[in-house]
C-alpha positions as semicolon CSV with decimal commas, in nm:
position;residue;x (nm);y (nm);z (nm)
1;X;2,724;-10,316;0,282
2;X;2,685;-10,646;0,144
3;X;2,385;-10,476;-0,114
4;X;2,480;-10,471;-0,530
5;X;2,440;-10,153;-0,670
6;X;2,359;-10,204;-1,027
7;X;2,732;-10,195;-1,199
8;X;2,840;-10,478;-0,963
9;X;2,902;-10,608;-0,561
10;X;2,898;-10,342;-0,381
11;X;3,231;-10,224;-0,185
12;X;3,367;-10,275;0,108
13;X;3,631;-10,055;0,307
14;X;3,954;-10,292;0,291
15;X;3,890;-10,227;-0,071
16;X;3,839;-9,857;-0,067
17;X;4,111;-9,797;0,124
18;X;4,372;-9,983;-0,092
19;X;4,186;-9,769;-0,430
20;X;4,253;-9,453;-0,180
21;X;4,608;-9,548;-0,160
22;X;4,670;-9,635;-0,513
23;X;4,458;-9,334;-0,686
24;X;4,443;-9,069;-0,445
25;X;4,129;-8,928;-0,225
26;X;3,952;-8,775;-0,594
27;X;3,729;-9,065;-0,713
28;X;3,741;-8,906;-1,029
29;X;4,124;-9,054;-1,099
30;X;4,011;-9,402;-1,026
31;X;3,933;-9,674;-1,298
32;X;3,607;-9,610;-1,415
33;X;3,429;-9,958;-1,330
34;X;3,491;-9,894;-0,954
35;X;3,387;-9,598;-0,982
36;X;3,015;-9,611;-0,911
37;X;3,092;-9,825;-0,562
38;X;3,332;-9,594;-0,445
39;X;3,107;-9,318;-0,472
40;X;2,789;-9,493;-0,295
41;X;3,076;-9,609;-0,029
42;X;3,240;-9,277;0,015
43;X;2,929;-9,104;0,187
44;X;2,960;-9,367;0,442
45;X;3,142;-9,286;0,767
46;X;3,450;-9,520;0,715
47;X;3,433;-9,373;0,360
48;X;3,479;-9,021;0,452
49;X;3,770;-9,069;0,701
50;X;3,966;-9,281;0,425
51;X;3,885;-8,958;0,193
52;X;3,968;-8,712;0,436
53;X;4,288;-8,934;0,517
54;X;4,400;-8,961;0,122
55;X;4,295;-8,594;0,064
56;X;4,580;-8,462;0,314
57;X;4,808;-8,683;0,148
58;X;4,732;-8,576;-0,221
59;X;4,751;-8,219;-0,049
60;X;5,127;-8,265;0,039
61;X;5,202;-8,452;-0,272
62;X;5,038;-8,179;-0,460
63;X;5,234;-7,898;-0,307
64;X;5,599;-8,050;-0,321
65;X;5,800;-7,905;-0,591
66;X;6,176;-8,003;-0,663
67;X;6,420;-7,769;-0,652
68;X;6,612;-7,760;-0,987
69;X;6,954;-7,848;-0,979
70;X;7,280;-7,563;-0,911
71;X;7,488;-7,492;-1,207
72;X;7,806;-7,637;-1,038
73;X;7,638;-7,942;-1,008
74;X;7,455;-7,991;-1,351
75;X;7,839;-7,870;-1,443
76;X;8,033;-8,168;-1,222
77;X;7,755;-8,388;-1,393
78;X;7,859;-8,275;-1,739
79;X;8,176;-8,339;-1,634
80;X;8,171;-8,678;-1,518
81;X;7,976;-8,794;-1,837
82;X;8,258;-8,627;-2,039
83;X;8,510;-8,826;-1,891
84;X;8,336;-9,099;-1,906
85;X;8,257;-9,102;-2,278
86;X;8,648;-9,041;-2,309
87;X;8,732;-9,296;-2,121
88;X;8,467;-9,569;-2,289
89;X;8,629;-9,454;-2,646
90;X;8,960;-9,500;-2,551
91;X;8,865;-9,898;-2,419
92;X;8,689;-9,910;-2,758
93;X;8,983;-9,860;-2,964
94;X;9,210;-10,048;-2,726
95;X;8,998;-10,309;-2,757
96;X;8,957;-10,315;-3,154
97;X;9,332;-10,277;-3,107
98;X;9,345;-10,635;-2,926
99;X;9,138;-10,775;-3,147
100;X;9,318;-10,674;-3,458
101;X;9,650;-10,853;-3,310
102;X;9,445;-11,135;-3,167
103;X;9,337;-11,201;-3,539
104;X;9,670;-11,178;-3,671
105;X;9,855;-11,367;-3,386
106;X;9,549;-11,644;-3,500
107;X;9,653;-11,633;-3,844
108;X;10,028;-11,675;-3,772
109;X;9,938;-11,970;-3,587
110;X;9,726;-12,141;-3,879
111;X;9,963;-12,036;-4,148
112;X;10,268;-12,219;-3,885
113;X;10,055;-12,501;-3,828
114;X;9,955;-12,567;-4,195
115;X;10,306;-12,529;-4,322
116;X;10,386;-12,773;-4,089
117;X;10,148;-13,045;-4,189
118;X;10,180;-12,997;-4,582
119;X;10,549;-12,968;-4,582
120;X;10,731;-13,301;-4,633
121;X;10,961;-13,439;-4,408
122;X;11,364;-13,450;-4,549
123;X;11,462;-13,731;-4,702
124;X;11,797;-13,722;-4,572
125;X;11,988;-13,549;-4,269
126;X;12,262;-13,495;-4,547
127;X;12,086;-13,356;-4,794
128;X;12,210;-13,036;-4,940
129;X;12,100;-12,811;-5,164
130;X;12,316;-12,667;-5,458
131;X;12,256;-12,389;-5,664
132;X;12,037;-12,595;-5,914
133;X;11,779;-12,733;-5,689
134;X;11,435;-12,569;-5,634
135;X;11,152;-12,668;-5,469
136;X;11,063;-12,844;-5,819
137;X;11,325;-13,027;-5,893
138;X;11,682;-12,952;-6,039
139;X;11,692;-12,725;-6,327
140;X;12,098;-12,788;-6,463
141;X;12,201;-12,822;-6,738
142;X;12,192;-13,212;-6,741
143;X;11,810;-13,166;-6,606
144;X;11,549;-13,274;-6,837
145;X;11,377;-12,986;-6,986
146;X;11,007;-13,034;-6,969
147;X;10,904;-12,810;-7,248
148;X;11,076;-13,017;-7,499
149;X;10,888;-13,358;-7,384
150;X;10,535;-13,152;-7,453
């Protein structure tokens, strides 16, 4: 059938046969620009026994129904997501949990390491501190006072 049929080529039955697997033995469920072909092919011998072929399978396919599920299973289902949402919670909060020390186990860490780098050296392996020293100088009696020199 090498003839065009006025919407395009014409079609061959490699071709119908794969559209008959796709869409089903109903020409009516296949796209609409092969449509014309298959029809003018489908009267055809090799036509009808790839119809008659797809029909018995859209037969079967048509008449298989699922059984629904039992209650104790749809239950055990239930079940298992339960658990499982449980169980995903609790590794959500143990990891925030981690986190939270991670964070503060990072901050320890910067606050050590810039104490360390901003705090001076001693001056002296002898150096000891009386009751007058601070961390800005000596503040005796014999300690210049520096509100007077403002």
């Amino acid at each position: 059938m090498a003839e065009d049929i006025e919407d395009g080529p014409a079609m061959d039955a490699k071709r119908f046969a794969a559209l008959a697997q796709a869409y089903g033995g109903d020409p009516r469920r296949w796209p609409e620009d092969e449509r014309a072909a298959a029809e003018a092919f489908a009267s055809s011998e090799a036509g009808q026994a790839i119809s008659q072929h797809a029909g018995k399978l859209d037969t079967l396919l048509d008449g298989y129904r699922v059984r629904h599920p039992s209650k104790a299973l749809s239950g055990s289902i239930l079940r298992a997501a339960d658990r499982h949402l449980v169980q995903r919670r609790r590794q959500r909060v143990w990891w925030f949990g981690l986190g939270l020390a991670g964070i503060g186990l990072a901050g320890a860490i910067a606050g050590l390491a810039l104490v360390t780098v901003v705090t001076p050296e001693a001056q002296s392996e002898h150096y000891v501190l009386d009751a007058n020293a601070t961390a800005f100088g000596d503040v005796g009696p014999e300690a210049e006072n520096g509100e007077e020199s403002l």
